[in-house]
DOMI-560088 format. One record per residue (C-alpha): x, y, z. Coordinates in steps of 0.001 Angstrom, whole numbers, plus 524288, in hexadecimal, padded with zeros to 5 digits. Last residue first. Example, Ala and Ser with C-alpha at 12.3 -4.5 7.8 and 13.67 -1.06 7.14 Angstrom:
REM DOMI-560088
835667FBDC81BE4
8300C7EE6C81E78
//
This chain:
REM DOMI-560088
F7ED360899A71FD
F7F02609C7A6327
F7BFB615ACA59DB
F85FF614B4A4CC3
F8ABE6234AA4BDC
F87466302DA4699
F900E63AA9A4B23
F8D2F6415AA5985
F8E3E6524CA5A42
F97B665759A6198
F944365C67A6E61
F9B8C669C8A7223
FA2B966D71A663A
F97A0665F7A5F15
F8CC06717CA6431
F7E3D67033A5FF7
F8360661DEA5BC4
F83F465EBEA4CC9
F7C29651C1A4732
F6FA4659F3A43EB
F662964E88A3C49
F63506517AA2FC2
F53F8653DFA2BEF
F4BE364A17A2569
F3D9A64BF5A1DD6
F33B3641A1A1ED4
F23BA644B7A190B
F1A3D63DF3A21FD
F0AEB63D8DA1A1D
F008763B61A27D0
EF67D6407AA1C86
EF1A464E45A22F8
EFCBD64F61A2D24
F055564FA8A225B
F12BF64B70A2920
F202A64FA2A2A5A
F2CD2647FAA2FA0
F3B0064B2FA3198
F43F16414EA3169
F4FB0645A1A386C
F5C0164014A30B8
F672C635E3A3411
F5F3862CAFA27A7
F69B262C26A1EA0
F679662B75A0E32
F609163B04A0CEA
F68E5641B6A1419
F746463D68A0B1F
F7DFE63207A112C
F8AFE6359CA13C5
F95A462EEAA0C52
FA05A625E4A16E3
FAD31627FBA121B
FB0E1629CAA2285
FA4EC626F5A29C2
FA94261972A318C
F9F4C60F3DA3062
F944660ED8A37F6
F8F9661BBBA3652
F8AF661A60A2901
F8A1F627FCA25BD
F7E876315BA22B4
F754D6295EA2AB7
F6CE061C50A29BB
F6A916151DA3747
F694F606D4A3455
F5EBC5FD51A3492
F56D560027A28FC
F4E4F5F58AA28D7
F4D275F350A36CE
F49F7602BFA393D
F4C0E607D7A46E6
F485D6156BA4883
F4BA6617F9A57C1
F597E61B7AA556D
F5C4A618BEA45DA
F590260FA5A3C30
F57BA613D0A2E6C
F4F45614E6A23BA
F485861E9CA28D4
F3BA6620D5A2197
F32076179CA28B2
F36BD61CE8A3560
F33EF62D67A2F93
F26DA62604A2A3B
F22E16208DA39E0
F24AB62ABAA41CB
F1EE8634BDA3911
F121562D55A36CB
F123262BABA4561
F142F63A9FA4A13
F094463F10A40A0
F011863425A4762
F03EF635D7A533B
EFCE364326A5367
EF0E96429AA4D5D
EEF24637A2A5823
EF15264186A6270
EE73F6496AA5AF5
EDF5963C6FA5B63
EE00F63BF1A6957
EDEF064904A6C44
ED0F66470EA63EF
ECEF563AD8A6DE9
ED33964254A7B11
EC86B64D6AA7A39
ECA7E653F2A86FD
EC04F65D44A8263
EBD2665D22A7370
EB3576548AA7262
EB1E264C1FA6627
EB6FC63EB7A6E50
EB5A66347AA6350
EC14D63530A5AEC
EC28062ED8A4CF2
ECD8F62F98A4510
ECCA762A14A3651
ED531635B9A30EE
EDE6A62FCCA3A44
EDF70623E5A301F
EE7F062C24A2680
EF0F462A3DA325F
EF03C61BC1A3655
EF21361A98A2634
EFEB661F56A2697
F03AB61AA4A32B5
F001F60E9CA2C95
F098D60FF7A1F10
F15DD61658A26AA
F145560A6AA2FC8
F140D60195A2258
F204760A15A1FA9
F25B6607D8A2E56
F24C35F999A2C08
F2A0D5F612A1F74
F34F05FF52A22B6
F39245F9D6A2F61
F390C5FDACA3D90
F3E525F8B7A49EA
F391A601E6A5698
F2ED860355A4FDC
F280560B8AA460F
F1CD1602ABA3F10
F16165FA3FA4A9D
F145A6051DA54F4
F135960F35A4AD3
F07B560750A4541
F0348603FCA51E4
F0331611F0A56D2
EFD476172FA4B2C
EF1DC60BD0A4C0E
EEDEF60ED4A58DC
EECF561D3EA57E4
EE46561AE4A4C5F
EDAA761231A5475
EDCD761B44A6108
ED8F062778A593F
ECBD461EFAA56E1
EC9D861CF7A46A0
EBCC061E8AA401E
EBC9362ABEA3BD8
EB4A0635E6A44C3
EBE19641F5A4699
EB6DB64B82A4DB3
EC1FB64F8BA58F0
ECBFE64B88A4C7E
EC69D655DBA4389
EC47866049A4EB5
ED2C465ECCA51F3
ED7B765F39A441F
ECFA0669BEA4128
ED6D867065A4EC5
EE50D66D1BA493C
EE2556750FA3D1C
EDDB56801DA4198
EE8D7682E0A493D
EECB268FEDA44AB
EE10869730A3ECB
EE2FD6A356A457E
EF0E56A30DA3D9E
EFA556A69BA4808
F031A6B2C7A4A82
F106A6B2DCA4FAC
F114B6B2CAA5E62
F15EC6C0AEA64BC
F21E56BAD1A6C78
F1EA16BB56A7A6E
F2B776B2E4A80FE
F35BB6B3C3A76D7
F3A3D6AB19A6C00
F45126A5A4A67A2
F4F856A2E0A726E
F43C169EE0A7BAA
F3C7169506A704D
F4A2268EF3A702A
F4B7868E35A7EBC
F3E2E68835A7FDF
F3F7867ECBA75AC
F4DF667994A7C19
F452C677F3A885E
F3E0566E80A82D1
F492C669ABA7BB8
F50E06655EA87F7
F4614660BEA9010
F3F9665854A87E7
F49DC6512EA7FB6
F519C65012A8EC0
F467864791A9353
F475D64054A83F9
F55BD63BFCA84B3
F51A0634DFA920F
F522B6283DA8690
F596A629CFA7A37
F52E762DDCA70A3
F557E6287AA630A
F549162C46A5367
F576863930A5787
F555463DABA668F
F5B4564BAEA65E6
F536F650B3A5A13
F4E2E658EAA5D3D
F408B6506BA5A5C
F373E656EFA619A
F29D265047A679C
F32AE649A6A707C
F357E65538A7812
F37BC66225A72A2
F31EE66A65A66C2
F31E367936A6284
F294C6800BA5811
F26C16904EA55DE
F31FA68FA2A48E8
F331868364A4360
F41BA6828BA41DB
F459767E76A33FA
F50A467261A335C
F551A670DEA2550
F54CA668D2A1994
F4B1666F33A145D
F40A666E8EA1DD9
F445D6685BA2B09
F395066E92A3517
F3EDE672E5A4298
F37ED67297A507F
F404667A26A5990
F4436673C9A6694
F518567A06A6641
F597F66BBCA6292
F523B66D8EA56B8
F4457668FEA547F
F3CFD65E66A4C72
F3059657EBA537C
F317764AAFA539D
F3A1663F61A53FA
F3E58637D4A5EF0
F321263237A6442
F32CD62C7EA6F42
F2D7C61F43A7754
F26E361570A6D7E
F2BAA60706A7738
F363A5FCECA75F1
F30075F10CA7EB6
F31315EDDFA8C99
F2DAD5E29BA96EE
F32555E7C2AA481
F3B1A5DEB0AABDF
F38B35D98FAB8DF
F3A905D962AC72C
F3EAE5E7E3ACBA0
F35B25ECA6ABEAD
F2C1E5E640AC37E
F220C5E536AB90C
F13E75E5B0AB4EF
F17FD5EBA0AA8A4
F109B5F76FAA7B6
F0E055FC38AB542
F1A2C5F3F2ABAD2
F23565F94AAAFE8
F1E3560628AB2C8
F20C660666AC201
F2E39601CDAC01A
F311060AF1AB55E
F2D3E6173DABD70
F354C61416AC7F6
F415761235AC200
F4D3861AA3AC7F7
F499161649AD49D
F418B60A53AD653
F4872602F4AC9B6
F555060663AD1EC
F5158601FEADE40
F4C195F682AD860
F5A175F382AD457
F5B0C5EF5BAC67F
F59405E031ABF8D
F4B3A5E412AC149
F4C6C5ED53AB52C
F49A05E4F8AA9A4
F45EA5EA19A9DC9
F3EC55DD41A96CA
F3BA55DB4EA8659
F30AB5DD61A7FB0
F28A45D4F3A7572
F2BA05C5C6A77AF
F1DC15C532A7714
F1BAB5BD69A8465
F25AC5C65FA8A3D
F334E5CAE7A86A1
F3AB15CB6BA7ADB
F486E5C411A74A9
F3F1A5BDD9A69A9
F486C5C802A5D96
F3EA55D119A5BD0
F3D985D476A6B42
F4D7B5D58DA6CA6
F4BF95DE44A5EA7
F41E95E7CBA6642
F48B35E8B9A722B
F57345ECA1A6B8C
F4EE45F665A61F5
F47A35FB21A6EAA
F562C5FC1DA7580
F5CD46029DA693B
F541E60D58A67B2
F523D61155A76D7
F62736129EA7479
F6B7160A4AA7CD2
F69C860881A8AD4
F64EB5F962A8B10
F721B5F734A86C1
F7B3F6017FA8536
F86E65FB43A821F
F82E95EE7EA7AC6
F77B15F501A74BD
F6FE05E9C5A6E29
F746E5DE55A7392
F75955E369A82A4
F68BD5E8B6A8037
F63365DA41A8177
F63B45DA1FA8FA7
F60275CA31A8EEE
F571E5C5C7A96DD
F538F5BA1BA8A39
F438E5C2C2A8A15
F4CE75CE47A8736
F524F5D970A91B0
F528C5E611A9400
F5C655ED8CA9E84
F58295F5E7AA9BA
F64A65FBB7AB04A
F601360A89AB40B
F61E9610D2AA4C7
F59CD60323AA145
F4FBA606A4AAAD2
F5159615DDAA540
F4CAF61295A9844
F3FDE613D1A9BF5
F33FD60AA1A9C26
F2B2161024A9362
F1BEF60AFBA92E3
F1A426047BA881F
F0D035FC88A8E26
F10735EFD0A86BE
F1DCD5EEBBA8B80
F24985F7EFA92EB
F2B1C602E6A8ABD
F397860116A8A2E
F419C601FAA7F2A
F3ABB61040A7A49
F399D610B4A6D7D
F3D9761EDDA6777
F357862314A5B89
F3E2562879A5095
F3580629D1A4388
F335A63614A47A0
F3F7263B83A4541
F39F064977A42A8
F2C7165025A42E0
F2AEB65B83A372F
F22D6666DFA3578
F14BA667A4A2F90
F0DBF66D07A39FE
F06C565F9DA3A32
F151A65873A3CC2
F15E76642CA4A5E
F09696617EA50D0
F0BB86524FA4D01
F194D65231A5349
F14FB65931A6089
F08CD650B7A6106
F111464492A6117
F090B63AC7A67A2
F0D146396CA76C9
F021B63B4CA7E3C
EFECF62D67A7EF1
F095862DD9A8763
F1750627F7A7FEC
F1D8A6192DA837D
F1A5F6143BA7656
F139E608F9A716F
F09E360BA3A66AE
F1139615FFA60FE
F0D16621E3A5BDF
F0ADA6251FA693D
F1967629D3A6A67
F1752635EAA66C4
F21CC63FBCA6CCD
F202364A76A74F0
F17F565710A7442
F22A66610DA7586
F20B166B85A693F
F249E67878A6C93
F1E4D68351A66BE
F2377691ACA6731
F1E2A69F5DA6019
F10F769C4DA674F
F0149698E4A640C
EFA2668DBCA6BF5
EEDF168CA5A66BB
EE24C68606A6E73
ED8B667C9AA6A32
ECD6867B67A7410
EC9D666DF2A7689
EC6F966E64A85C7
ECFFE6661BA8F18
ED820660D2A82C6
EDC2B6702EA7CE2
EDFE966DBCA705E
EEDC7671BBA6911
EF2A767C52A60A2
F005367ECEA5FFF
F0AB468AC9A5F15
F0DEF69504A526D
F182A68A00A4CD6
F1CA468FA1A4046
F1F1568B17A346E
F15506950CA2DCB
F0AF7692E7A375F
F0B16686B9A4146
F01D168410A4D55
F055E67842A521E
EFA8366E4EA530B
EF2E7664CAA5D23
EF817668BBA6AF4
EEFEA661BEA752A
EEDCD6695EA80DE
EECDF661E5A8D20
EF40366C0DA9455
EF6B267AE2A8DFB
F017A67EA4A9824
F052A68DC3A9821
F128268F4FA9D80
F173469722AA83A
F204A6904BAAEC4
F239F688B9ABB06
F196F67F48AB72D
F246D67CC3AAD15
F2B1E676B6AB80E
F228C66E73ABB9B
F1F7C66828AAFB4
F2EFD666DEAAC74
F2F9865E96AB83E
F2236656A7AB691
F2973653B6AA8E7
F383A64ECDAAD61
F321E646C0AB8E1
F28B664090AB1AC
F320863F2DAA4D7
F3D356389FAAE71
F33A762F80AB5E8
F3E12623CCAB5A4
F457C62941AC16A
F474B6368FABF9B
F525D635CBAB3D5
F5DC163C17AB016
F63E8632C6AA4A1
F72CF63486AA15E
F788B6280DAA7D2
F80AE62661A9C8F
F856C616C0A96CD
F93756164CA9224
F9EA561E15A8EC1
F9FC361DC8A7F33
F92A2621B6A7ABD
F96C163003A79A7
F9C9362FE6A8796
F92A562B96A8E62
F83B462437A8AAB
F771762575A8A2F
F6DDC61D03A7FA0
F65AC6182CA89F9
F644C61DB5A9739
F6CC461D78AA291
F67946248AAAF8B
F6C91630B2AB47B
F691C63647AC320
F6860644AAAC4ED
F732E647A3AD158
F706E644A2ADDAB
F7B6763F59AE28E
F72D5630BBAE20E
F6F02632EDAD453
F6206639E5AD302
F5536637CDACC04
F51696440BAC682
F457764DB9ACC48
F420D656BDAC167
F439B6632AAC9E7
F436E66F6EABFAB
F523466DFAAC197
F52BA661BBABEA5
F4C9F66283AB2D0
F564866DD6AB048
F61F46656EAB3DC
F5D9B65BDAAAB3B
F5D456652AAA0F1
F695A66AFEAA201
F6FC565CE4A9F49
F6797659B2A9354
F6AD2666BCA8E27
F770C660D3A878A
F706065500A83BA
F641D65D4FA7C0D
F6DED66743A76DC
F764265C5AA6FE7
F6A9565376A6AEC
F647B65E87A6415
F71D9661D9A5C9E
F7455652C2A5AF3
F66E565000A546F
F636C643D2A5542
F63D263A6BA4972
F7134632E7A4EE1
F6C52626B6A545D
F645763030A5E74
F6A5E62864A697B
F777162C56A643A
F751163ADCA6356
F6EDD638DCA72B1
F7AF6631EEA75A2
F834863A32A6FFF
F7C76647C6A7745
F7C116410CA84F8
F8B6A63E4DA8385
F8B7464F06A7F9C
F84D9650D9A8C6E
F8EF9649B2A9504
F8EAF6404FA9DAA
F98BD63B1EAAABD
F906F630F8AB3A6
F84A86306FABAE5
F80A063FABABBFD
F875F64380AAE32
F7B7F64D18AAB5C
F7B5A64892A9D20
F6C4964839A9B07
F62D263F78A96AE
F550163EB0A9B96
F4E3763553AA53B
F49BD626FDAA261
F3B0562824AA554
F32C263125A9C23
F24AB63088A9DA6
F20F763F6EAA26F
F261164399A9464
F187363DBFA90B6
F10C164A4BA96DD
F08A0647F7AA0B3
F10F4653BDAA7B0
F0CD065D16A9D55
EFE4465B1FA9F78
EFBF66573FA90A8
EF6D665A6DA846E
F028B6660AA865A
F034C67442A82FD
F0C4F67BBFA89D2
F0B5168BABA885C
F163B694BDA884A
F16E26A2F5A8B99
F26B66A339A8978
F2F106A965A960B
F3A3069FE9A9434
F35D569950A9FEB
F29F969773A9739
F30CC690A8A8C31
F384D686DEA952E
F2AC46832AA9BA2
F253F680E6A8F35
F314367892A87B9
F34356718FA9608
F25F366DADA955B
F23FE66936A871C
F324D661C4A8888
F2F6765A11A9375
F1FBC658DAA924B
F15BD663E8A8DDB
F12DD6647CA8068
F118566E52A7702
F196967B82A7C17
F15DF687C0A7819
F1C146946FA775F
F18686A44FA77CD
F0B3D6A046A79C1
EFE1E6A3B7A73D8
EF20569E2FA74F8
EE5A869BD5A6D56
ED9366946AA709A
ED32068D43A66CF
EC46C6875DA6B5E
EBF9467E3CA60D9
EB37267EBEA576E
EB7D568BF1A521B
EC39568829A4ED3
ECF9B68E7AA484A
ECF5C69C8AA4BF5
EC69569A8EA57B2
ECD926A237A6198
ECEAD69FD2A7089
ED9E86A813A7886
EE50A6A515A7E8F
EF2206AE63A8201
EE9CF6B2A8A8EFE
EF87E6B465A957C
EF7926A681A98EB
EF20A69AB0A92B8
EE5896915CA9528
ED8956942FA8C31
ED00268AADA9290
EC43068273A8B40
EB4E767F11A8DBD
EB0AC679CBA7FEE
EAF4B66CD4A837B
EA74666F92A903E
E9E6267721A8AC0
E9933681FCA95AE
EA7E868720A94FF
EA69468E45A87EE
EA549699B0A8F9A
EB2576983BA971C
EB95669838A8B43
EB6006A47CA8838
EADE56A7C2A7A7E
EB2296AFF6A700C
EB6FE6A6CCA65E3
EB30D6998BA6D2B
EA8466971CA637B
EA4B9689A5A6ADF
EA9B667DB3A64B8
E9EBC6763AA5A60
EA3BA66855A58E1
E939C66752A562E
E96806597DA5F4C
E9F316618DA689E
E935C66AE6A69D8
E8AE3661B5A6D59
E94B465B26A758C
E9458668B7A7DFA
E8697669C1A7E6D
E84B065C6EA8369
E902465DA8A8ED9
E89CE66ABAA9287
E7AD9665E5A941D
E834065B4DA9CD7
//
């Protein structure tokens, strides 16, 4: 007990001991101060160039990889077959990570249920993205989509079969044959409806098979830039406090998207952005933010996701009259069409008195018209969800749904290589020591719209894409350019600010507000009016974080200041969000504006092209928007960047012209 008191004295002076000379394992008679130096090759050691009141440990690593789900894992483990010392640092165990949530499966043309083809993958996914993705991107991801099933199967992610044994392939929204001509594709692998379990406990293990340094529970608060340069992260050790500085010639960003903007949303509480903010308060650009996918099917009240998949096995929705009300909507895809389409379709049939319930505020996806062997089979998962959540049968009822926050197109900007660029000039600049993959990077092969099981193959694909780029450029050993000893000062006065900060607003309060403001202001229908009063509150909910207040001033396992760093967080990826929607005057994919209801490009793609003038950049709205903020007054400056229309090879997959998007 003598220890306890001594300790929280201590705490209460916010004096740390002088760690300069002394081993960690004599500070261990205060509990607080007790910390581990993990890493291999005794590549740490504890400085105190930039605190004196807080442990900083230094290490060095030849790569390292933020985040440890789909694409963080298949980044490290990819890098260290390669023969790269690289270190994994993740605020979570990597298998808690929100990757383990996805359902429907991921995309590839295997042909297992019917003739496909790769390029048939590569229209649908330009189509999805109503014409804003990047068609280089968008060609290596579908063409690798095949290879990389195999891999995963390979490393033994265990597929549902078809009865000769082959990978069984479910239809999914937005997939189709023959360039949109020959039907609805069955182009979904899937295990069951536990895809993102299966997919991330398989990557786990077999980058066990490796030998790469994991940094768990580690939250990664800055990047460590000098000259343009990423130089590695810095980020806090949870279990003890001790800041620790993780120096290399290769970051790659993978710390998922943010959906906890929102107030409804399908995302972990994990998921806020940290990725994005790192990079906006290095001063470099996120893109397409204003694109946030809503998900058609998150159950009612609780949000949790229902996939896509019941519809790919039969499930259809239906309005308070029974009617499948798709049909109207998207006469040949129906309930399949675009994620986009089906919450608009939802939303308009609740608008319009057609909704379920005492509020006439959702609307029904009914399974029970399918075989129970079906449901039992290929959707377990769902079954047992809808009756946690719902209180439902699935075999004798429907489940009540609503369109639900669940990805975040935009991001961090990168090539179809993984590397981070900055648009200066008019033109794409690689940042050189930064990668990103996974929904924190924006490559962009979703656009203005994913379409669902796109996001499995996201991972993979462009995970290991950073690995083989960092192999072709580097080699394993490289002397490490050197670093200011002051490096990361900045990110541990923040820390110590917000540990003491003593306003007179929870991180919960403020939390609260952001997520009903973006709730309310950004969508899935959006007007001016409304997104500029959004604009307005977002405003003040961030001059209001100088009013934080947290209460735990410990620094062990202190989940209120990772809290408000969290909180930090969302908020840079908020204020982006919602200025880049309050400046397109457009609708397009996921960005649905009702006073600006059309999709503004070059040409008018309605009417034939011929004597048609194109418009100048500056008049259509096919463009990136690329986003900046001050982190000091929460100011977002917009900048656009063209879209890349060509293919990486058009003798081999010719790049798709604009068109009007229907299903």
């Amino acid at each position: 007990m003598a220890t306890v008191s001594a300790a929280s004295r201590l705490l209460s002076k916010r004096v740390l001991s002088n760690t300069k000379a002394v081993p960690a394992a004599a500070v261990q008679g205060y509990r607080s101060f007790h910390f581990s130096i993990y890493g291999k090759k005794k590549n740490a050691k504890v400085a105190d160039d930039i605190s004196t009141q807080y442990p900083v440990v230094d290490h060095e690593f030849d790569a390292v990889v933020v985040g440890a789900g789909g694409a963080g894992l298949r980044a490290a483990f990819g890098l260290s077959e390669a023969g790269f010392n690289t270190a994994c640092v993740t605020k979570l165990f990597p298998t808690r990570s929100h990757t383990v949530a996805a359902q429907g499966g991921i995309n590839a043309a295997l042909g297992n249920m019917e003739e496909d083809d790769w390029r048939w993958h590569f229209y649908d996914t330009v189509k999805g993205s109503d014409w804003l993705g990047d068609q280089d991107a968008i060609h290596y991801m579908t063409e690798q989509a095949p290879a990389a099933v195999v891999e995963l199967e390979n490393f033994g992610m265990p597929f549902s079969r078809t009865e000769e044994g082959k990978i069984y392939q479910r239809a999914f929204g937005g997939q189709s044959l023959k360039y949109g001509k020959g039907g609805q594709a069955h182009r979904c692998c899937c295990v069951a409806d536990r895809t993102g379990h299966s997919l991330l406990h398989t990557l786990y293990g077999r980058s066990l098979r490796y030998d790469t340094s994991y940094f768990v529970e580690y939250f990664a608060l800055d990047l460590l830039m000098e000259d343009g340069e990423c130089k590695g992260v810095i980020a806090l050790c949870m279990e003890d406090g001790s800041i620790h500085r993780f120096r290399s010639q290769n970051t790659v960003i993978a710390t998922g998207g943010y959906g906890r903007t929102y107030f409804s949303c399908t995302s972990a509480h994990t998921s806020t952005g940290d990725g994005n903010a790192m990079v906006t308060r290095a001063g470099l650009p996120c893109q397409d933010m204003e694109f946030v996918q809503f998900h058609p099917t998150g159950i009612y009240g609780a949000g949790c996701l229902i996939t896509e998949g019941c519809r790919g096995e039969g499930g259809i929705l239906i309005n308070s009259e029974g009617e499948r009300f798709m049909e109207r909507y998207a006469p040949n895809a129906k309930d399949l069409a675009s994620r986009d389409v089906v919450s608009r379709s939802m939303t308009i049939e609740i608008r319009e008195g057609r909704g379920v319930g005492p509020e006439k505020d959702h609307v029904y996806l009914q399974l029970h018209h399918l075989p129970p062997q079906q449901l039992a089979a290929r959707l377990p998962g769902i079954s047992e969800t809808a009756m946690i959540f719902a209180g439902v049968d699935v075999t004798k009822e429907p489940i009540p749904v609503l369109p639900t926050v669940h990805y975040n197109m935009g991001g961090i900007p990168t090539n179809y290589k993984g590397q981070v660029i900055d648009h200066t000039n008019g033109e794409d600049k690689v940042v050189p020591g930064l990668y990103a993959c996974g929904e924190a990077a924006c490559a962009s092969v979703h656009g203005a719209n994913r379409l669902g099981a796109n996001s499995l193959l996201d991972l993979v694909v462009f995970g290991r894409a950073c690995a083989l780029t960092i192999a072709e450029e580097h080699k394993p050993g490289e002397k490490l350019s050197p670093l200011k000893s002051s490096a990361g000062e900045e990110s541990v006065a923040n820390l110590d600010k917000l540990r003491f900060a003593n306003g007179n607003l929870r991180t919960s309060e403020i939390r609260l507000n952001m997520q009903k403001a973006m709730q309310n202001h950004a969508a899935v229908f959006r007007t001016g009016s409304v997104l500029k009063e959004g604009c307005d509150k977002m405003d003040d909910i961030y001059q209001s974080m100088e009013k934080i207040k947290t209460f735990d001033r410990g620094i062990v396992w202190n989940t209120d200041l990772v809290e408000s760093l969290e909180l930090q967080n969302l908020m840079l990826n908020g204020v982006q969000t919602i200025n880049s929607a309050e400046q397109r005057k457009e609708s397009r994919g996921a960005h649905a504006r009702e006073d600006f209801k059309d999709r503004v490009d070059e040409f008018d793609y309605s009417k034939p092209l011929e004597g048609q003038q194109e418009k100048p950049f500056e008049q259509h709205w096919r463009k990136h928007t690329m986003s900046y903020v001050d982190p000091k007054t929460g100011k977002v400056t917009l900048r656009y960047r063209r879209v890349i229309d060509s293919s990486l090879n058009e003798q081999d997959c010719a790049h798709v012209p604009p068109a009007i998007r229907s299903y």
